[in-house]
Biopython code that builds the backbone (N, CA, C, O; Angstrom):
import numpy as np
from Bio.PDB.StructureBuilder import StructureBuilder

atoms = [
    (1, "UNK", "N", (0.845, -1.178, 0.000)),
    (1, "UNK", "CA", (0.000, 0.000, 0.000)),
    (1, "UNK", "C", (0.893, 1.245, 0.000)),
    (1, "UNK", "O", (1.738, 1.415, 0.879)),
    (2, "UNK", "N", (0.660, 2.250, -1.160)),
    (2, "UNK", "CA", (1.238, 3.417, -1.384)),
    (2, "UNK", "C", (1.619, 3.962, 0.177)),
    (2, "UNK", "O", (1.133, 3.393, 1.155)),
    (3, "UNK", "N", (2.407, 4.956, 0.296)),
    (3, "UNK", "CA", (2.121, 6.061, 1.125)),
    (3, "UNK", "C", (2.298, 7.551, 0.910)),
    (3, "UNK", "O", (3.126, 7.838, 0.046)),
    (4, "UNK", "N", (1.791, 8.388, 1.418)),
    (4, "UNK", "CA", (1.412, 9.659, 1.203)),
    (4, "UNK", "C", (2.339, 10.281, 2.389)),
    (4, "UNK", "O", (2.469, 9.946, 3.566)),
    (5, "UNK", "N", (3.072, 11.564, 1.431)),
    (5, "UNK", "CA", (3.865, 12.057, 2.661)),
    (5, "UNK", "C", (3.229, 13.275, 2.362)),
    (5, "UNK", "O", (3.267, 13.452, 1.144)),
    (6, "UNK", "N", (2.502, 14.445, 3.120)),
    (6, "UNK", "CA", (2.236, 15.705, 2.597)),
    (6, "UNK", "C", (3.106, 16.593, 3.342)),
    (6, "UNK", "O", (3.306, 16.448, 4.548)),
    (7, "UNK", "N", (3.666, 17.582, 2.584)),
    (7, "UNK", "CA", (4.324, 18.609, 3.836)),
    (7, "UNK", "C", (4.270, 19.458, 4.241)),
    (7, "UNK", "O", (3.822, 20.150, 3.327)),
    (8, "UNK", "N", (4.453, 20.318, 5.389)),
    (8, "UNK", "CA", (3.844, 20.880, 6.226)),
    (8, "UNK", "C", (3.894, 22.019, 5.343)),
    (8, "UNK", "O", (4.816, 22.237, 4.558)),
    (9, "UNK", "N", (2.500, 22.995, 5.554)),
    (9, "UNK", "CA", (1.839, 24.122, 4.872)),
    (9, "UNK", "C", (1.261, 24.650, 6.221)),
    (9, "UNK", "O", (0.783, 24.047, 7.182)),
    (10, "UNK", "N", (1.537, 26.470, 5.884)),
    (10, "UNK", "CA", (1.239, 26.897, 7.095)),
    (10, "UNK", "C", (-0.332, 27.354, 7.807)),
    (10, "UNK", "O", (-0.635, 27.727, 8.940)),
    (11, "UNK", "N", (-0.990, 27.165, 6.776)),
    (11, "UNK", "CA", (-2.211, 27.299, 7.278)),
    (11, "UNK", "C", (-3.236, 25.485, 6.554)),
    (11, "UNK", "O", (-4.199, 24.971, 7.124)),
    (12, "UNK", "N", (-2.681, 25.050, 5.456)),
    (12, "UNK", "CA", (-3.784, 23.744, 5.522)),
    (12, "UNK", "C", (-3.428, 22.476, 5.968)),
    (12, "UNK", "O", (-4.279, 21.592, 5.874)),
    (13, "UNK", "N", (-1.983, 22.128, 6.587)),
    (13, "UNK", "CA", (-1.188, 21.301, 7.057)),
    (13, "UNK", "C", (-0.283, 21.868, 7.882)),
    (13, "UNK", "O", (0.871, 22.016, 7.480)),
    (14, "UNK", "N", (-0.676, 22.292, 9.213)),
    (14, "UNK", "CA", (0.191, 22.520, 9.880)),
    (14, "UNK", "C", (1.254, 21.940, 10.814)),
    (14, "UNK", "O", (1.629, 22.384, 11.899)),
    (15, "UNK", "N", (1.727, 20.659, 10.040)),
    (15, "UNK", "CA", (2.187, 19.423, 10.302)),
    (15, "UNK", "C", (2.555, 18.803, 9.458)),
    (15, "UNK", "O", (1.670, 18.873, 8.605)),
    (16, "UNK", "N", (3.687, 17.923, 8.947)),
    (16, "UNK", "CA", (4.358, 17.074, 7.828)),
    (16, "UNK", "C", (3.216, 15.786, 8.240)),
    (16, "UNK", "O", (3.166, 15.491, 9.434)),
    (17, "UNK", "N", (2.338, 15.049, 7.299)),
    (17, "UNK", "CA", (1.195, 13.945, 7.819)),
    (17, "UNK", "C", (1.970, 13.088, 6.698)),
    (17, "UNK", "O", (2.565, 13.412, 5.670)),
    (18, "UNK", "N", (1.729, 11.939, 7.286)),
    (18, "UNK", "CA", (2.206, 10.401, 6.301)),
    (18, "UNK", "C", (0.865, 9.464, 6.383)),
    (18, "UNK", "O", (0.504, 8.909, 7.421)),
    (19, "UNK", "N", (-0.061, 9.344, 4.676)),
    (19, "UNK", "CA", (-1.050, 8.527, 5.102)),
    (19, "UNK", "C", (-1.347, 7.374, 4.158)),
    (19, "UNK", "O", (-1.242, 7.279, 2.936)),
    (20, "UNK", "N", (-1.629, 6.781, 4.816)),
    (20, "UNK", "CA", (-1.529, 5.157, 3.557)),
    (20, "UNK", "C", (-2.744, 5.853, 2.705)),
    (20, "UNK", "O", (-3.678, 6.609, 2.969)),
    (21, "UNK", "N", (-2.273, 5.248, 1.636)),
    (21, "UNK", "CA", (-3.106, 5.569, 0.659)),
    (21, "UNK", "C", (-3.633, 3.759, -0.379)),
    (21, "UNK", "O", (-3.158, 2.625, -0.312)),
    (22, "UNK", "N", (-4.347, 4.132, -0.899)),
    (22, "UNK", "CA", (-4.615, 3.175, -1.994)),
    (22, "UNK", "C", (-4.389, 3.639, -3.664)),
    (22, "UNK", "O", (-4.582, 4.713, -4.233)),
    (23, "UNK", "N", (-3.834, 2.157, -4.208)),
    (23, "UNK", "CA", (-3.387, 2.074, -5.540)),
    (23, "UNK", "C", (-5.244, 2.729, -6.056)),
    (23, "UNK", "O", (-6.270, 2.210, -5.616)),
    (24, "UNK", "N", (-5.216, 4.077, -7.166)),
    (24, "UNK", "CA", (-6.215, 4.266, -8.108)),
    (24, "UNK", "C", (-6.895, 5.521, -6.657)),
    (24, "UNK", "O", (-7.718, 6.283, -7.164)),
    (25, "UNK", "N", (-6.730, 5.752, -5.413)),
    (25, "UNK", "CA", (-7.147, 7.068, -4.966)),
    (25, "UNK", "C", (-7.094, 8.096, -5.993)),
    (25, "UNK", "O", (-6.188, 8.194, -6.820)),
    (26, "UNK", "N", (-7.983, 8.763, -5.913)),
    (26, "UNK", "CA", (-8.008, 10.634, -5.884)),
    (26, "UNK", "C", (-7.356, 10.904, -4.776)),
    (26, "UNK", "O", (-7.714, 10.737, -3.610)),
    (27, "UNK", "N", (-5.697, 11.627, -5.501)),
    (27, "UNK", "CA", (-5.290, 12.743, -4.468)),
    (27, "UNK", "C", (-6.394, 13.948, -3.497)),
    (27, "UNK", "O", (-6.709, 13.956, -2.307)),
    (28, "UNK", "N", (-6.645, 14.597, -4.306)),
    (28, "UNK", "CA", (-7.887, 15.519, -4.070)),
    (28, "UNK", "C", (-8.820, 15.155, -2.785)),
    (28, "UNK", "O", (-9.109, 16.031, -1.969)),
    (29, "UNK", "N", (-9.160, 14.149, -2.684)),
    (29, "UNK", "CA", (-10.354, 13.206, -2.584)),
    (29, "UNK", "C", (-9.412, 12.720, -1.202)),
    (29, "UNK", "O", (-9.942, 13.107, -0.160)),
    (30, "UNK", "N", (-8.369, 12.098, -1.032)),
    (30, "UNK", "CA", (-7.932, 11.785, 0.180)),
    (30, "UNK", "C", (-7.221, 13.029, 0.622)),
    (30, "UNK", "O", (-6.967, 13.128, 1.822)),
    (31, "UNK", "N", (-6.876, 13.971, -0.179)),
    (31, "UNK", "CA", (-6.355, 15.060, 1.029)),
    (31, "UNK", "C", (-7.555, 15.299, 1.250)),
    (31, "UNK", "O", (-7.532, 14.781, 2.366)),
    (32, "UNK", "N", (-9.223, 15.844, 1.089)),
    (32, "UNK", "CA", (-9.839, 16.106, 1.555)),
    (32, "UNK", "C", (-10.814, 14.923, 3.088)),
    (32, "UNK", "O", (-11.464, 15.296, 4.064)),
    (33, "UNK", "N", (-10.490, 13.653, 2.645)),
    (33, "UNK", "CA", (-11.255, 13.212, 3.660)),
    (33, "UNK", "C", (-10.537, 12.681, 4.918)),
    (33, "UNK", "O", (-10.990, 11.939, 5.789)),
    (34, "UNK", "N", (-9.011, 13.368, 4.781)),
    (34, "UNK", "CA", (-7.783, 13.421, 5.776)),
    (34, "UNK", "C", (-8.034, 14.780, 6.626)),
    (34, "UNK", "O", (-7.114, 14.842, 7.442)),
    (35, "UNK", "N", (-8.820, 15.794, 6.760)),
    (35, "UNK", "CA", (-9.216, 16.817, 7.337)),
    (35, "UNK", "C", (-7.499, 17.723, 6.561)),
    (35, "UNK", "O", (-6.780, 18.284, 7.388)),
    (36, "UNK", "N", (-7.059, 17.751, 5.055)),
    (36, "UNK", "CA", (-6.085, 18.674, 4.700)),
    (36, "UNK", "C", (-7.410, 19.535, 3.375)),
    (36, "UNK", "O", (-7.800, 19.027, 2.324)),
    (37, "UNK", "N", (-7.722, 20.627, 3.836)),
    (37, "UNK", "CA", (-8.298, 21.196, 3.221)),
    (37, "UNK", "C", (-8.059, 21.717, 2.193)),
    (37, "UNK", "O", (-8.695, 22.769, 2.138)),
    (38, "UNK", "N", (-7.216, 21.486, 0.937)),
    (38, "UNK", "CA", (-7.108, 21.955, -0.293)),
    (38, "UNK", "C", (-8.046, 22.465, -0.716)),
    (38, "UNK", "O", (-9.186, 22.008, -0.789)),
    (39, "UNK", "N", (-7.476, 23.918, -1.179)),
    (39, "UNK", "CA", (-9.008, 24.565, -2.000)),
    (39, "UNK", "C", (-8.838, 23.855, -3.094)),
    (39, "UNK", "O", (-7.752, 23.534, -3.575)),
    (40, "UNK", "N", (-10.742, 23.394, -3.832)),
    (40, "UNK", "CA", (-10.916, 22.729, -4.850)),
    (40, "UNK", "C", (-12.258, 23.579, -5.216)),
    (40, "UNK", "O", (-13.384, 23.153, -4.958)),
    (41, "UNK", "N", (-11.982, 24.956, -5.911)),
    (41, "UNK", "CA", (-13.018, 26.156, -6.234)),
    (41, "UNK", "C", (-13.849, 25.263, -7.530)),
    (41, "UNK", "O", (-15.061, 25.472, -7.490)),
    (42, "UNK", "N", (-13.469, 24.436, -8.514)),
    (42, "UNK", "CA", (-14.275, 23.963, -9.157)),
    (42, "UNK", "C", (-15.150, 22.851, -9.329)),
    (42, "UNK", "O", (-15.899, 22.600, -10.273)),
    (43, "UNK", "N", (-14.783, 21.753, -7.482)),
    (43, "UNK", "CA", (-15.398, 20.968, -7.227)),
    (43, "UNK", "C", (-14.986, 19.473, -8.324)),
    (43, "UNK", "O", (-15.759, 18.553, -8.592)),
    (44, "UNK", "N", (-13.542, 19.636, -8.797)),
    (44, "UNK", "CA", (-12.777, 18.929, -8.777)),
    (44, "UNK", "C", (-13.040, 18.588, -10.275)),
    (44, "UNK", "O", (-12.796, 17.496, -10.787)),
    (45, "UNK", "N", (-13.498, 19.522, -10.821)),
    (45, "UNK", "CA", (-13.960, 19.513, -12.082)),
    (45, "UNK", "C", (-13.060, 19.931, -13.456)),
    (45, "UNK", "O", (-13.488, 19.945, -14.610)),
    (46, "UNK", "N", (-11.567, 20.299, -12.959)),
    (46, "UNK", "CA", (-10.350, 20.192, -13.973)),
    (46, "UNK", "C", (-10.741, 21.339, -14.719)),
    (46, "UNK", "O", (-10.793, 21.305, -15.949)),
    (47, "UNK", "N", (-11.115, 22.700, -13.824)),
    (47, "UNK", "CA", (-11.749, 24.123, -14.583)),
    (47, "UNK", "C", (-10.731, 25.371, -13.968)),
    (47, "UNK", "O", (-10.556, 26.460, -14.514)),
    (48, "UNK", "N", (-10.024, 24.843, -12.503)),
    (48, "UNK", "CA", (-9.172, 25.938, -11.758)),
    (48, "UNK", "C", (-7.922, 25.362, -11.373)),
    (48, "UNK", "O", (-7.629, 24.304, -11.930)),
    (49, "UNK", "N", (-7.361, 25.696, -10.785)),
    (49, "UNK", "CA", (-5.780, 25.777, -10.175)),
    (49, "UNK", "C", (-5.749, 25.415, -8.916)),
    (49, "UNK", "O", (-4.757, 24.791, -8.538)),
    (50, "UNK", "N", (-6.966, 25.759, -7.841)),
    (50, "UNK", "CA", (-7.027, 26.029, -6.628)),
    (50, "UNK", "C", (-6.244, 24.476, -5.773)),
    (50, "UNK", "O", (-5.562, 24.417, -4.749)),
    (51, "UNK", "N", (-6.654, 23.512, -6.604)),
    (51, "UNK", "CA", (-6.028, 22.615, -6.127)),
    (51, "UNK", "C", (-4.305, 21.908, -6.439)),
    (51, "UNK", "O", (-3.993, 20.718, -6.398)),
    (52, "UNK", "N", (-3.529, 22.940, -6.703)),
    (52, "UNK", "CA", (-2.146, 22.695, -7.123)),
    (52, "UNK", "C", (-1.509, 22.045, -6.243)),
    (52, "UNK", "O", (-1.749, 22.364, -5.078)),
    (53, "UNK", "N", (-0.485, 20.919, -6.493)),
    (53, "UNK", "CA", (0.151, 20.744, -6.061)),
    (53, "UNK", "C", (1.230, 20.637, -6.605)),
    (53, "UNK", "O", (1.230, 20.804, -7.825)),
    (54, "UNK", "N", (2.823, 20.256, -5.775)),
    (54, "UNK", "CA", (3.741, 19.695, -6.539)),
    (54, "UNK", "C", (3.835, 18.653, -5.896)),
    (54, "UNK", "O", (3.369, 18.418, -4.780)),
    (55, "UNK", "N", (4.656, 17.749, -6.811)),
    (55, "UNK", "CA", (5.010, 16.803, -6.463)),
    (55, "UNK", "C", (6.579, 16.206, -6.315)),
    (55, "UNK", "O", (7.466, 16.001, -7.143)),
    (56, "UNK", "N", (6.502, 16.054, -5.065)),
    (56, "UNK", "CA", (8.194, 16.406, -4.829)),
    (56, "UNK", "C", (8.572, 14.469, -4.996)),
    (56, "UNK", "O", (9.569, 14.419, -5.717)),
    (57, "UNK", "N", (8.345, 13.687, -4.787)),
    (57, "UNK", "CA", (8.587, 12.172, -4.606)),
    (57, "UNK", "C", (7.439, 11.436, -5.577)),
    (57, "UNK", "O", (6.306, 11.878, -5.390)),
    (58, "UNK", "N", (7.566, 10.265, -6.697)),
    (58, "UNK", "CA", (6.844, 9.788, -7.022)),
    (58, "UNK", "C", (6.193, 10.136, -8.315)),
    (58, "UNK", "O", (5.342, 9.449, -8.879)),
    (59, "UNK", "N", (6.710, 11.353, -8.758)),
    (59, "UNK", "CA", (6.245, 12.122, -9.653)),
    (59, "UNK", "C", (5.968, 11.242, -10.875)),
    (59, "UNK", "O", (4.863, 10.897, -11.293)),
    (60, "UNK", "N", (7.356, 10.897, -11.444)),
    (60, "UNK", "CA", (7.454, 9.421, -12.696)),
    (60, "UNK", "C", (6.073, 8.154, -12.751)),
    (60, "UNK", "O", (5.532, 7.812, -13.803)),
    (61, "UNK", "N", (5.731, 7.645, -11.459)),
    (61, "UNK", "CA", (5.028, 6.735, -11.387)),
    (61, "UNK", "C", (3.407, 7.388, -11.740)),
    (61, "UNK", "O", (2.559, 6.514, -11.921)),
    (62, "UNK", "N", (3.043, 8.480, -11.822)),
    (62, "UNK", "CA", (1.570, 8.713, -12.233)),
    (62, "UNK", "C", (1.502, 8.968, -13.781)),
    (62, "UNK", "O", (2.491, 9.038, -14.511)),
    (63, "UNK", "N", (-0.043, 9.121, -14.249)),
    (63, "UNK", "CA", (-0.149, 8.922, -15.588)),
    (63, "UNK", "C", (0.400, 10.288, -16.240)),
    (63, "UNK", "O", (0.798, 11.096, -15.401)),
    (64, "UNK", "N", (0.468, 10.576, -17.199)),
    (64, "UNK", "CA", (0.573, 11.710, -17.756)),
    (64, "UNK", "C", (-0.319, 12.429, -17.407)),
    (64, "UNK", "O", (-1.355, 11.834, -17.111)),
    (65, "UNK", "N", (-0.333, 13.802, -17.296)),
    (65, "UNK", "CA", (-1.404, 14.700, -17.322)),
    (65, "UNK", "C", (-2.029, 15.199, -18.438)),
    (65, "UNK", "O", (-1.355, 15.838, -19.247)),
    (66, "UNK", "N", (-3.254, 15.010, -18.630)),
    (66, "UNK", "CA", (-3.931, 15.407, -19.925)),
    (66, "UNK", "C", (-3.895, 17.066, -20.243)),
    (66, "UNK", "O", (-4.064, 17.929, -19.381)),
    (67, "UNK", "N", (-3.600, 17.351, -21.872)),
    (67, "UNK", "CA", (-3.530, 18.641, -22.429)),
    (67, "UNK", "C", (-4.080, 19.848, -21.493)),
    (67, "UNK", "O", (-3.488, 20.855, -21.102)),
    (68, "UNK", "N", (-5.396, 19.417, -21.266)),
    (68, "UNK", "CA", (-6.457, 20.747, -20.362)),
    (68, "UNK", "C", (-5.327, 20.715, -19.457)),
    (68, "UNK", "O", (-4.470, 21.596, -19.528)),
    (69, "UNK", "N", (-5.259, 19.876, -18.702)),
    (69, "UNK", "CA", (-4.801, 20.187, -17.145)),
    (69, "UNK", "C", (-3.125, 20.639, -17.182)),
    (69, "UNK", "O", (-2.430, 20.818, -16.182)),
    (70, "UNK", "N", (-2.818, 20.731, -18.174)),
    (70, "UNK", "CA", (-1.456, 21.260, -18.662)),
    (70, "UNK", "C", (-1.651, 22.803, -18.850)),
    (70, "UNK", "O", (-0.889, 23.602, -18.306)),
    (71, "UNK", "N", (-2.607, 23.159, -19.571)),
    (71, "UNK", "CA", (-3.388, 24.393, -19.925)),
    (71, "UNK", "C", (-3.907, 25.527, -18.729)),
    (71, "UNK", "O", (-3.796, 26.747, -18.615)),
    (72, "UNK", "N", (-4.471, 24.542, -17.988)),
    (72, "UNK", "CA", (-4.813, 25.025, -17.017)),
    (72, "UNK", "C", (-3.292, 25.693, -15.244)),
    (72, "UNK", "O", (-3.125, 26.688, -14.538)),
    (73, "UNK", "N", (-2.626, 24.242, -15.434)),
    (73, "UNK", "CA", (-1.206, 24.946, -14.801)),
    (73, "UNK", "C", (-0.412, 25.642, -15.216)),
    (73, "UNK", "O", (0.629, 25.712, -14.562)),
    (74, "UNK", "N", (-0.510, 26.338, -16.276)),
    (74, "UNK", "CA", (0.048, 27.391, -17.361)),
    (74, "UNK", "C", (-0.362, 28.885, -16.156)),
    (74, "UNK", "O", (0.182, 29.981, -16.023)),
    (75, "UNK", "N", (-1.661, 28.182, -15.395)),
    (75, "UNK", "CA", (-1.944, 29.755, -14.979)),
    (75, "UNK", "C", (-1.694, 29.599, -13.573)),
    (75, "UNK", "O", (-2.148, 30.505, -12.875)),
    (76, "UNK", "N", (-1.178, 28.817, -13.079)),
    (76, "UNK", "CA", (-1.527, 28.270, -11.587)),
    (76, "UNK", "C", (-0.109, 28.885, -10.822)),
    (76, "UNK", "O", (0.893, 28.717, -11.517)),
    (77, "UNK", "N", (0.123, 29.529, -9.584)),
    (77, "UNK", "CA", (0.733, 30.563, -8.902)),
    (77, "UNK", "C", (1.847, 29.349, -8.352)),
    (77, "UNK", "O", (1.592, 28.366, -7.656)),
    (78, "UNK", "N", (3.086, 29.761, -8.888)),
    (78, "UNK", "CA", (4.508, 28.615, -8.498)),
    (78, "UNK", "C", (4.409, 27.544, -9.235)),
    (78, "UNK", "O", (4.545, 26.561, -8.507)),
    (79, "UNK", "N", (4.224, 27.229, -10.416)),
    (79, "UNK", "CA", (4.435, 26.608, -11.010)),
    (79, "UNK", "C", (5.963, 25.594, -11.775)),
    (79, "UNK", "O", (6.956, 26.030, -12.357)),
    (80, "UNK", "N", (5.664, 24.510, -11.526)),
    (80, "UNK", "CA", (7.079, 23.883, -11.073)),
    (80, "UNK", "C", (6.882, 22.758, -12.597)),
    (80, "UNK", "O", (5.880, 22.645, -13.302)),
    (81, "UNK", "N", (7.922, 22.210, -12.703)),
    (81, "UNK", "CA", (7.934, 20.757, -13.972)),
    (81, "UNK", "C", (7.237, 19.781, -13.433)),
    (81, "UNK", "O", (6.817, 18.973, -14.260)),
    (82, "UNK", "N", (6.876, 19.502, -11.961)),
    (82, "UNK", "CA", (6.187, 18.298, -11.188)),
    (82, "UNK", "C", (5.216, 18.973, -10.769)),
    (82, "UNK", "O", (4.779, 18.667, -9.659)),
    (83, "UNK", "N", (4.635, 19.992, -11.446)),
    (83, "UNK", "CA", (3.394, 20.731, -10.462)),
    (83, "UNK", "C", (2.084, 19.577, -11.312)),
    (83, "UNK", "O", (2.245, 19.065, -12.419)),
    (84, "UNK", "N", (0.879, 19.408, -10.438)),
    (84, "UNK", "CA", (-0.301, 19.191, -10.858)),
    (84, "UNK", "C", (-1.515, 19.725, -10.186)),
    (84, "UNK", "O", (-1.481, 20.518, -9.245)),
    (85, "UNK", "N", (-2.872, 19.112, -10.876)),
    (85, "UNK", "CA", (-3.767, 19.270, -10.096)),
    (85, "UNK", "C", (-4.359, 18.283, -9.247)),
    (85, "UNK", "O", (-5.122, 17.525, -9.845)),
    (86, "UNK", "N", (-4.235, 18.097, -8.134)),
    (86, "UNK", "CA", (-4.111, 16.760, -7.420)),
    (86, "UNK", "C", (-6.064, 16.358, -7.514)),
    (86, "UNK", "O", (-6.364, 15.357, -6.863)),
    (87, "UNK", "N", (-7.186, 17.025, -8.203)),
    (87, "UNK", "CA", (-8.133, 16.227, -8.697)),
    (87, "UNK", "C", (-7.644, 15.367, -9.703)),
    (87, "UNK", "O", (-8.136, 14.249, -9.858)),
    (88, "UNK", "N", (-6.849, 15.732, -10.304)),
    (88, "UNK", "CA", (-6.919, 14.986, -11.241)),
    (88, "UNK", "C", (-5.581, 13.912, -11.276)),
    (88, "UNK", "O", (-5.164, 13.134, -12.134)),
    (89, "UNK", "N", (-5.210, 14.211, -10.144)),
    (89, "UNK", "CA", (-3.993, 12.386, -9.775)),
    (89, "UNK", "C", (-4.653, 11.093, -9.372)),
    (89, "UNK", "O", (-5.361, 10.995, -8.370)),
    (90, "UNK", "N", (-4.426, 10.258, -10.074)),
    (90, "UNK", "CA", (-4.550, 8.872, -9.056)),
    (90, "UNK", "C", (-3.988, 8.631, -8.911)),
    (90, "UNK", "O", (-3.223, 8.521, -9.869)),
    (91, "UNK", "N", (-3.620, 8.308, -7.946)),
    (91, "UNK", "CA", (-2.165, 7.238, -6.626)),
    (91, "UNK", "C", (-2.230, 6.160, -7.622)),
    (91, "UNK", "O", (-3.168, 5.557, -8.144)),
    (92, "UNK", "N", (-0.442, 6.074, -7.772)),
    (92, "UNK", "CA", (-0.004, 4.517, -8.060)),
    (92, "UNK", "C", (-0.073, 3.564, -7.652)),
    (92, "UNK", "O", (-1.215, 3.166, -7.423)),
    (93, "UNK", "N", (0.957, 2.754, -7.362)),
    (93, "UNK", "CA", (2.265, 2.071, -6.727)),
    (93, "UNK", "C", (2.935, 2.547, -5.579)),
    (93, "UNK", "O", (2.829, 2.294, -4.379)),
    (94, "UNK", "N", (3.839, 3.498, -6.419)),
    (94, "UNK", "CA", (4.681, 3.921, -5.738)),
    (94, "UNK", "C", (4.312, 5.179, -4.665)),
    (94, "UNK", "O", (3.234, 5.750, -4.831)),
    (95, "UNK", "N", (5.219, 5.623, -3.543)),
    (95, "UNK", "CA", (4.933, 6.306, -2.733)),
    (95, "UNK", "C", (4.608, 7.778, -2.854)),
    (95, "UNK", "O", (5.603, 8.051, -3.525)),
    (96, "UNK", "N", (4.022, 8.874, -2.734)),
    (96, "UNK", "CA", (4.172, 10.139, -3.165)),
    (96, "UNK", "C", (4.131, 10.785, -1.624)),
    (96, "UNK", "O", (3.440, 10.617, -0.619)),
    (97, "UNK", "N", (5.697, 11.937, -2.158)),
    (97, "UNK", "CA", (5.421, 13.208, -1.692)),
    (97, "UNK", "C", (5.112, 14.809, -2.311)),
    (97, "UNK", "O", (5.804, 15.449, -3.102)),
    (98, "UNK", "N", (3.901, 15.173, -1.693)),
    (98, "UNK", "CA", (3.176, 16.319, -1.990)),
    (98, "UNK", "C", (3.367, 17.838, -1.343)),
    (98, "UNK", "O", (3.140, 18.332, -0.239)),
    (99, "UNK", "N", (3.808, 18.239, -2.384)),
    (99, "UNK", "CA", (3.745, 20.221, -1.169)),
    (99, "UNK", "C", (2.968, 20.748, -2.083)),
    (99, "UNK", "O", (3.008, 20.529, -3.293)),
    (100, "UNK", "N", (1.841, 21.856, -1.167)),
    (100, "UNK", "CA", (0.996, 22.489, -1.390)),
    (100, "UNK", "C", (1.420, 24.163, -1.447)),
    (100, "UNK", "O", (1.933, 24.766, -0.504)),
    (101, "UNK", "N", (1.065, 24.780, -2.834)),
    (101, "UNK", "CA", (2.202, 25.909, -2.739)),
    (101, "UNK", "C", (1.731, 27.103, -1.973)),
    (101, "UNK", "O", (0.623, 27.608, -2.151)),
    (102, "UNK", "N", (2.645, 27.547, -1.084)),
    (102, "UNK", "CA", (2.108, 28.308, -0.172)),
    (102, "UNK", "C", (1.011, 29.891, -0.888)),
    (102, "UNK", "O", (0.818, 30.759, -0.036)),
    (103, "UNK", "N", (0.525, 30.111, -2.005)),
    (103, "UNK", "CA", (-0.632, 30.351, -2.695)),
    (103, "UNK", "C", (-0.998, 30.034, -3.790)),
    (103, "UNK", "O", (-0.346, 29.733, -4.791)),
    (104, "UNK", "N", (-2.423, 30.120, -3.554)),
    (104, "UNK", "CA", (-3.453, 29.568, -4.917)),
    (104, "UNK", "C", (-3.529, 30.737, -5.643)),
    (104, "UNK", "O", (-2.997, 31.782, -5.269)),
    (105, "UNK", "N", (-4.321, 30.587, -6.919)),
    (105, "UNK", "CA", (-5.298, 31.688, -7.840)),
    (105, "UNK", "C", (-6.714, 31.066, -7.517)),
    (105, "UNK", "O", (-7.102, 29.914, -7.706)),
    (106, "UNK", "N", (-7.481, 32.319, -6.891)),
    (106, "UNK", "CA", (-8.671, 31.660, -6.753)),
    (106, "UNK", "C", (-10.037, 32.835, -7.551)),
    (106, "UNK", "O", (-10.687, 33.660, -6.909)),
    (107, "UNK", "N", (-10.140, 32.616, -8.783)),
    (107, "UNK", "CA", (-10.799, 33.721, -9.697)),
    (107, "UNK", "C", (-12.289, 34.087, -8.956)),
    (107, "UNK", "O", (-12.640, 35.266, -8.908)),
    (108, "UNK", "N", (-12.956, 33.253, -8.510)),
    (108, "UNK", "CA", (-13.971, 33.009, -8.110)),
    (108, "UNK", "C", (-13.828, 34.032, -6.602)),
    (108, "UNK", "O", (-14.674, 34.926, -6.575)),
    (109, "UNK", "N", (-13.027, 33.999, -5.578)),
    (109, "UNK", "CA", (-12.874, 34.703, -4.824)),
    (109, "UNK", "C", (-12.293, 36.158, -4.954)),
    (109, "UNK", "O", (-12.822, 37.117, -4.391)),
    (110, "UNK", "N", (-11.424, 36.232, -5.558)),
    (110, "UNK", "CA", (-10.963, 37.494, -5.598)),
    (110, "UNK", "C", (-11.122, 38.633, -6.397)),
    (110, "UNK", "O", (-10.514, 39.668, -6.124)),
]
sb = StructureBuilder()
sb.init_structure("model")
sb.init_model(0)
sb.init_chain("A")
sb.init_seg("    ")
for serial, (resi, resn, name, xyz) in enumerate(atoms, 1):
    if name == "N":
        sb.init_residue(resn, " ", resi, " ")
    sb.init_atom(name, np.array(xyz, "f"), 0.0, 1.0, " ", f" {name:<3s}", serial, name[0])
structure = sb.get_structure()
C-alpha cells in the first residue's frame, strides 16, 4: 500500500502527515477526507488551479497529465515541472510526496 507524505503548509497542514493511501485514490479526494483542506473552487472539475500541487517524490510513477490540465497549470501561482492538479492524480504504486504551494489563484474569490 502506497504512502502519502504531505508537507507541512502553514495554514492547511500545519504538520508534515504520512497517510496510507490506496493504488487508483483521488489525491484531491484523500487530502480532503484526511481533514487537509485543499481549496478545490471547481469541485474537482479540472476548470481551476485552486487545487495545485507539486510533487516532490513519485512524480514518474503517475499517468501523464492530460492537455487541459497542462493548460490550465500554465496559470496556476509557483508553477514547477512536477506541479499538478491533485483532482486529477490517481495514486499509483509507488509512494508520493506532496507540497501544497504556499498560494493559490482563486478567480472566483478574488
Amino acid at each position: 500500500m502506497p504512502k502519502l507524505l504531505v508537507k507541512k503548509h502553514e495554514l492547511i497542514c500545519p504538520h508534515e502527515v504520512i497517510l496510507d493511501v490506496k493504488e487508483g485514490d483521488n489525491l484531491c479526494e484523500v487530502l480532503l477526507k484526511n481533514e487537509i483542506n485543499i481549496e478545490h473552487a471547481c469541485e474537482m472539475s479540472r476548470a481551476c488551479t485552486t487545487c495545485h500541487v507539486v510533487i516532490r517524490a513519485g512524480f514518474k510513477s503517475l499517468d501523464a497529465p492530460e492537455e487541459d490540465e497542462e493548460d490550465l497549470l500554465d496559470r496556476a501561482w509557483g508553477l514547477e515541472a512536477e506541479s499538478r492538479l491533485s483532482c486529477q492524480v490517481i495514486v499509483g504504486k509507488e509512494d508520493l510526496e506532496i507540497e501544497i504551494p504556499k498560494y493559490t489563484i482563486n478567480h472566483a474569490r478574488e
